[in-house]
N, C-alpha and C positions, 0 to 999 in steps of 0.2 A: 384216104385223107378225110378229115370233119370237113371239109367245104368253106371254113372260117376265113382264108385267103390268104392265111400264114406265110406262105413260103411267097410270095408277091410282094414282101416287106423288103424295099430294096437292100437293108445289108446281109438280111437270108437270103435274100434271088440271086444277090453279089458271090456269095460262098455255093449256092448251089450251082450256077454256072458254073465256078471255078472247079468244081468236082466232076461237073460234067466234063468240063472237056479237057482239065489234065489230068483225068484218072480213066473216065467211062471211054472217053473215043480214044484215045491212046489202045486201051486194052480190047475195044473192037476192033482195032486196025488190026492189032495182033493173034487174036482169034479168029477172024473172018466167019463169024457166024454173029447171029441176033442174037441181043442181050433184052432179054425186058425188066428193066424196075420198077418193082414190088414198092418202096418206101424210099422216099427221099428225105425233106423238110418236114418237120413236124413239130405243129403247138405242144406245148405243155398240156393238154387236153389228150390229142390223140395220142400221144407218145406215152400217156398212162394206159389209154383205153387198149394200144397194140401190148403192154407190158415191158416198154424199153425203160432203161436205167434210166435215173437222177439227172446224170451227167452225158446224155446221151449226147453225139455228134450231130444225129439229125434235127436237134433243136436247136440246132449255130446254123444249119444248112450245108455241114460240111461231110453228109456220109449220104451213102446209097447201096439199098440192098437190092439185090439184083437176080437172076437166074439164067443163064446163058442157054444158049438151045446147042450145045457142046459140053464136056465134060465138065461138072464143077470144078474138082480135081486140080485141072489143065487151068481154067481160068483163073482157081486161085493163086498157085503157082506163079503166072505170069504177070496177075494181078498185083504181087510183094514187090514186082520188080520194077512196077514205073514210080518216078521218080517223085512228083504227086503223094503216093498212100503214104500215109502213116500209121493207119491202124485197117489191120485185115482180117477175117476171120470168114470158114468154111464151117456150115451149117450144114452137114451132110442128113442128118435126119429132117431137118425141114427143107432140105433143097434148094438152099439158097447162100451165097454169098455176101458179106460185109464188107464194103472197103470206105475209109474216112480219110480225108486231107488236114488231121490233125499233125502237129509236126514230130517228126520224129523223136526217138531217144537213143542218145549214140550214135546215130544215123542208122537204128536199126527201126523196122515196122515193128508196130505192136501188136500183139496176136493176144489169145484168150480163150480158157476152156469153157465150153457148153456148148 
């Protein structure tokens, strides 16, 4: 993160709680192993500087990418299924996991190639 104090802005600390804990603890309850997040909240600054989209989640404070110390695979898997994500994606050549509390479409998650 830039250090600017972005994600402390109460209606981003509002959605990134919300993501923490009806998406992240939900899905550590279910994997029983440590998850550490790489990128949560992010200025319009960093969120150029990392190379995330336009329309990114993490600039609402509504996504986090993550890295399990368990199978990505498994995590994302289990990850589609709480009730929380709306948008998920497995980055298997970077090693890391994407899941957002944007709302669904048709009550399905939204997934994505790259």
């Amino acid at each position: 993160r830039c250090g600017c104090g972005y994600e402390q802005k109460i209606p981003i600390r509002a959605q990134l709680e919300r993501a923490v804990t009806e998406m992240m603890q939900p899905l550590r309850d279910q994997l029983d192993c440590r998850i550490h997040i790489i990128s949560g909240a992010r200025c319009s600054y960093w969120n150029k500087y990392v190379k995330g989209t336009t329309g990114s989640f993490h600039k609402k404070g509504m996504a986090v990418d993550f890295v399990p110390e368990c199978s990505l695979f498994v995590a994302h898997q289990k990850l589609v299924r709480i009730p929380a994500v709306g948008g998920a994606h497995h980055y298997p050549t970077k090693g890391f996991i994407h899941g957002d509390t944007r709302p669904r479409v048709n009550g399905q998650v939204i997934g994505w190639e790259g």
